[in-house]
Backbone as numpy.savetxt, mean C-alpha at the origin, in Angstrom:
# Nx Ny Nz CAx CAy CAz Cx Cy Cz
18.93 -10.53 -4.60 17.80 -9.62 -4.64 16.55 -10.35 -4.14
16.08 -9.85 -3.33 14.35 -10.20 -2.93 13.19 -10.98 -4.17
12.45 -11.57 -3.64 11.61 -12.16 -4.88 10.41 -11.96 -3.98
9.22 -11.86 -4.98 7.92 -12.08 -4.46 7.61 -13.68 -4.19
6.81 -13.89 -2.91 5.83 -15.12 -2.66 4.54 -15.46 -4.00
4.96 -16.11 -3.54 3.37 -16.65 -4.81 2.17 -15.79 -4.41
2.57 -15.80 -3.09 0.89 -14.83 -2.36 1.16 -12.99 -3.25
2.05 -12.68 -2.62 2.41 -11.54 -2.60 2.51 -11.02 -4.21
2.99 -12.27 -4.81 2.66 -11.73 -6.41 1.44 -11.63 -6.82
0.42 -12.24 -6.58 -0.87 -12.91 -6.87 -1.21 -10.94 -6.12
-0.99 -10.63 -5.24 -2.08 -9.54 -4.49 -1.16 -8.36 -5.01
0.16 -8.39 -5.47 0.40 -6.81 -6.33 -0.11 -6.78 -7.53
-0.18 -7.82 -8.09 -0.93 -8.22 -9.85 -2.36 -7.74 -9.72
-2.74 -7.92 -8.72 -4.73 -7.19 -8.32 -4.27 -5.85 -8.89
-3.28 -5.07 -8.05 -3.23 -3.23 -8.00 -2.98 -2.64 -9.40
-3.29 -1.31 -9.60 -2.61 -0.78 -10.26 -1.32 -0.93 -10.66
-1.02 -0.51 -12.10 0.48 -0.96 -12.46 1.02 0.55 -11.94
0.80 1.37 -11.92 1.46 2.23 -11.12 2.20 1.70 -9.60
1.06 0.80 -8.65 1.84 0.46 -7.81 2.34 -0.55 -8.00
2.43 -1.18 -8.85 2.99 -2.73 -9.34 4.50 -2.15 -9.57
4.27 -0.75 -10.39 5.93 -0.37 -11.06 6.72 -0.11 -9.55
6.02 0.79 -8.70 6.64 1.45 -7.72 7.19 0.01 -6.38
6.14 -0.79 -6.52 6.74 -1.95 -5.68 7.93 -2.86 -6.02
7.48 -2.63 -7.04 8.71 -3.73 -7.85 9.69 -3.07 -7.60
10.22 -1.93 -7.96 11.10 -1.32 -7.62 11.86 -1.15 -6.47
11.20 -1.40 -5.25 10.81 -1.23 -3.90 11.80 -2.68 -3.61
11.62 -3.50 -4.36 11.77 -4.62 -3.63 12.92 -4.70 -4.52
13.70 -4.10 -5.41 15.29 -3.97 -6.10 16.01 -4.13 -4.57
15.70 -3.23 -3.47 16.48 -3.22 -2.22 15.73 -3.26 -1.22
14.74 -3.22 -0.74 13.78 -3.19 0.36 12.91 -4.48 0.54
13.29 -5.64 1.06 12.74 -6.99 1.55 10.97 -6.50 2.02
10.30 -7.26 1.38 8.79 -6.52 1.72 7.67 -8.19 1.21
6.53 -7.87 1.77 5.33 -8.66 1.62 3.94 -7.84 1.26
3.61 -8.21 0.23 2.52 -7.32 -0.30 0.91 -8.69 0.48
0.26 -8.18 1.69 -0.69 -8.98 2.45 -2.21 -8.65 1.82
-2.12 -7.28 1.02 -3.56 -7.28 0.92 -3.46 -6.30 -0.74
-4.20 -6.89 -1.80 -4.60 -5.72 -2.75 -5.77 -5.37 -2.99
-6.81 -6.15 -4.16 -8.06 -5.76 -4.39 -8.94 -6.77 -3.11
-10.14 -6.13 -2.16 -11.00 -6.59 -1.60 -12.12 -6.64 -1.91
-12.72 -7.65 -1.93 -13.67 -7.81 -1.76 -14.69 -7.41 -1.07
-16.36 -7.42 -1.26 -17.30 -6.99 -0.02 -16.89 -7.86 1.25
-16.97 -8.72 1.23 -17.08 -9.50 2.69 -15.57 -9.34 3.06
-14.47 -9.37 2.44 -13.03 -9.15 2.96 -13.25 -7.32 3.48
-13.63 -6.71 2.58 -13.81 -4.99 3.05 -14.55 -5.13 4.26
-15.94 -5.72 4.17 -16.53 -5.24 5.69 -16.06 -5.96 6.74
-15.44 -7.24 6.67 -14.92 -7.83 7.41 -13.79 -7.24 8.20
-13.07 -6.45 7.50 -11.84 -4.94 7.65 -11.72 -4.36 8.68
-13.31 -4.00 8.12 -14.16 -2.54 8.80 -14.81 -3.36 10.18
-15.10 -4.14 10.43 -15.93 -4.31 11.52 -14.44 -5.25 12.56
-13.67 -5.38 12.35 -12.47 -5.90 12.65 -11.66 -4.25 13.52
-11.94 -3.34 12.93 -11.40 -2.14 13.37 -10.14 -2.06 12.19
-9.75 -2.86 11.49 -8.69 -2.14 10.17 -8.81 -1.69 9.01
-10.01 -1.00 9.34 -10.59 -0.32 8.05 -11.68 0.68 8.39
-11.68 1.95 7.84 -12.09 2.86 8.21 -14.29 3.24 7.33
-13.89 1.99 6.33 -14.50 2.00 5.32 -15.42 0.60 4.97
-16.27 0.78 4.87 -17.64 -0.24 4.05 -17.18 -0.42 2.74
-16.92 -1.49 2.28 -17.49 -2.00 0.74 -18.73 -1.03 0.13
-18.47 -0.53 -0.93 -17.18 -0.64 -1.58 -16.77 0.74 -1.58
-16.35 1.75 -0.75 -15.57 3.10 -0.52 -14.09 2.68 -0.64
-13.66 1.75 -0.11 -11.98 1.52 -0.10 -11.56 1.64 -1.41
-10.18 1.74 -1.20 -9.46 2.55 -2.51 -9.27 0.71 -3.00
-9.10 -0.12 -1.86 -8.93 -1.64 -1.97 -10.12 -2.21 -3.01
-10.94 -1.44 -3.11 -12.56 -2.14 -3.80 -12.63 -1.95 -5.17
-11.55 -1.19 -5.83 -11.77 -1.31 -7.25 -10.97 -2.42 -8.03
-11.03 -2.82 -9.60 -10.38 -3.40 -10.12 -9.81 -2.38 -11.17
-8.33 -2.35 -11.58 -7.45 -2.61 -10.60 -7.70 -2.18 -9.13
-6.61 -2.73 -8.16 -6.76 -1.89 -6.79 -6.15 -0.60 -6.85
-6.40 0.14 -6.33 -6.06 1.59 -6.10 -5.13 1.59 -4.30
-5.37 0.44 -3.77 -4.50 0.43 -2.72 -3.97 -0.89 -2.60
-2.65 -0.76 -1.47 -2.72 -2.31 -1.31 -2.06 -2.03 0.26
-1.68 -3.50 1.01 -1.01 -3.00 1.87 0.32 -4.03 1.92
1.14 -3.31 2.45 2.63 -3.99 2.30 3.13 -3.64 3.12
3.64 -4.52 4.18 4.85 -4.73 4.95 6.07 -5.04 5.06
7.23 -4.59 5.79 8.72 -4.85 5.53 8.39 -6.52 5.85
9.54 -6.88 5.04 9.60 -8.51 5.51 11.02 -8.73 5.95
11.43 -8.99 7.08 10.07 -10.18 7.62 9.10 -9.22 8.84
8.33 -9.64 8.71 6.89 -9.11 9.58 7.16 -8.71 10.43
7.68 -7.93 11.53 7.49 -7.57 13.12 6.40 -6.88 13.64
5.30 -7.08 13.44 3.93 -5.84 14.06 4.06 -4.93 14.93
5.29 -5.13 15.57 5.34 -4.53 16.88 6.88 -2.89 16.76
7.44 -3.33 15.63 8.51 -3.02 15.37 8.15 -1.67 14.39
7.28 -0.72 14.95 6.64 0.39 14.38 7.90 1.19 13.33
9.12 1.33 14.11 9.64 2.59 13.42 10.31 2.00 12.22
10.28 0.28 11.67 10.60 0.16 10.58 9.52 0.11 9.82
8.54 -0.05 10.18 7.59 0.33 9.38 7.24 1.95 8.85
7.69 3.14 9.65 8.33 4.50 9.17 9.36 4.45 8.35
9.74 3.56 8.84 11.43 3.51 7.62 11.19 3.02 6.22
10.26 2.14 6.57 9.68 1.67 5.14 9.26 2.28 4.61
7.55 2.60 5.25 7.12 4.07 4.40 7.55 5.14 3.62
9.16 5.63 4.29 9.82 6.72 3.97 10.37 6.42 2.45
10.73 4.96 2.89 11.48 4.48 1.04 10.46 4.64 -0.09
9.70 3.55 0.67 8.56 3.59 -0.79 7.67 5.21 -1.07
7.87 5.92 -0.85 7.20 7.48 -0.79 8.41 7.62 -1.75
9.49 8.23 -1.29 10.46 8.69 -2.04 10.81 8.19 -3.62
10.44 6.58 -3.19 10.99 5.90 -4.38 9.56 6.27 -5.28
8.14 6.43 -5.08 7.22 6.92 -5.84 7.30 7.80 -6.25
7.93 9.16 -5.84 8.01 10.31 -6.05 8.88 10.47 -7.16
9.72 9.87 -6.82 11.20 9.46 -7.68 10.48 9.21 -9.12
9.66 8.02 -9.32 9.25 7.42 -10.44 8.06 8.61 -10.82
7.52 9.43 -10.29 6.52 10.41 -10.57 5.29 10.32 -10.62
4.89 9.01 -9.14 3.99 8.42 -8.45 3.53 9.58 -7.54
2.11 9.50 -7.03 1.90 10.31 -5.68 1.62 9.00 -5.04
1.59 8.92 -3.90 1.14 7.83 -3.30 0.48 8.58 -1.76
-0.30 8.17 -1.03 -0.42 8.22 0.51 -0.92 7.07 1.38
-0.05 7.50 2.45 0.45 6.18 3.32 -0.78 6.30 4.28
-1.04 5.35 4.87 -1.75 5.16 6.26 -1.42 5.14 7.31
0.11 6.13 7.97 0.88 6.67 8.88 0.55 7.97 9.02
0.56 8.38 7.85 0.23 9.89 7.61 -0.27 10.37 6.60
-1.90 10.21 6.91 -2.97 9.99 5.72 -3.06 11.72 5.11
-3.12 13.02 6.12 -2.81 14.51 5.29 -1.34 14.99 4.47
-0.30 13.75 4.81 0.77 13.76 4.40 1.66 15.27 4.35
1.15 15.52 5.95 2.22 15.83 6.22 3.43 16.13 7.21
3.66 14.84 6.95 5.19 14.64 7.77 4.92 14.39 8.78
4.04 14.95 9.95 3.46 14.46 11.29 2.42 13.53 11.71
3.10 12.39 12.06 2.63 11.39 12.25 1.93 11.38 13.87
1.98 12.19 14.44 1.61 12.15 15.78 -0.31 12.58 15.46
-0.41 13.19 14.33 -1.77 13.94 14.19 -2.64 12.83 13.84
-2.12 11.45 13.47 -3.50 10.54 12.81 -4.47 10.05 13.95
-5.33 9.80 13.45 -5.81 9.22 14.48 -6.21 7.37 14.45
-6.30 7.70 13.29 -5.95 6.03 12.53 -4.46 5.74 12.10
-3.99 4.73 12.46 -2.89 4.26 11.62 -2.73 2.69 11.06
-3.04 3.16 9.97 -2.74 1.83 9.05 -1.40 1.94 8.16
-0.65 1.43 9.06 1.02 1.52 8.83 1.18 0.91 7.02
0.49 -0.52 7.03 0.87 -1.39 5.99 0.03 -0.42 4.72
-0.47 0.49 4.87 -1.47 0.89 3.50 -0.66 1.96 2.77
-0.62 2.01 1.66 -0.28 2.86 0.54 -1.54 2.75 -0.44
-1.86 4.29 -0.74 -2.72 4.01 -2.09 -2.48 4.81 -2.86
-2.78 4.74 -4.10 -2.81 5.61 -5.26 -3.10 6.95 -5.61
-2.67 8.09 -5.52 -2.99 9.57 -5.69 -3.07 9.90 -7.05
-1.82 9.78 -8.02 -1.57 10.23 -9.03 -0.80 8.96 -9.66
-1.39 8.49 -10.71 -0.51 7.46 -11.38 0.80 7.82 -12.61
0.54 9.50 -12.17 2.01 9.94 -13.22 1.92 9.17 -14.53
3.52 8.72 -14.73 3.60 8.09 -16.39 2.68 7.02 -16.38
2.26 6.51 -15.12 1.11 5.43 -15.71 0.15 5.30 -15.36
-0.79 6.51 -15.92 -2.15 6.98 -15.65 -2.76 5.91 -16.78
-2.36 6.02 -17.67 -3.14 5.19 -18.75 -2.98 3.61 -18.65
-1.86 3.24 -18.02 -1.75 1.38 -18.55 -2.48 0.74 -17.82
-3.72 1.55 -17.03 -4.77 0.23 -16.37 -6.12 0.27 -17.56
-5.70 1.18 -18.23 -6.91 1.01 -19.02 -7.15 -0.40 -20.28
């Protein structure tokens, strides 16, 4: 079974335990790297003026404590290798839904289903909609 990096544990432990439950889970069968959770101002605008971020410090769902987003990639990394990064997406959605998570992706931020309509795509982002059974354990 897959294990987290020291990095990758360190930046799902920032997020919500909602996405902490749903990743963990994620990674029972789905090889993955969690690259980004809670940001900072200078990591957020740094984002944003970089072009991978749509958002100023502190609007990102990335800017709260817990994080409300994070971003995660299949591992091992291919940037270029788009449609596993759809494939990924598709798991971890389902597998949230499954657990009675909402989540939305940064493939298909109106979520729905057509990915040709974004005009941004931030493949690696998932954030928090509905924390279901674990609305309460960030408190």
């Amino acid at each position: 079974m897959p294990r987290y990096s020291a990095r990758s544990e360190q930046n799902i432990s920032e997020a919500h335990p909602a996405l902490q439950a749903v990743f963990r889970r994620v990674l029972e069968t789905f090889d993955h790297t969690v690259i980004e959770g809670y940001r900072g101002k200078a990591e957020q605008n740094a984002a944003f003026d970089a072009g991978r971020s749509k958002l100023r410090f502190p609007q990102s769902m990335h800017n709260r404590t817990p994080s409300l987003a994070v971003d995660v990639c299949p591992y091992p990394i291919d940037w270029q290798d788009h449609r596993r990064f759809y494939l990924f997406a598709g798991y971890v959605l389902a597998t949230a839904r499954e657990m009675g998570v909402t989540l939305r992706w940064g493939g298909d931020w109106d979520g729905d289903f057509l990915w040709t309509d974004q005009t941004f795509h931030d493949l690696p982002h998932f954030e928090l909609l509905d924390a279901g059974p674990y609305a309460d354990a960030a408190d």
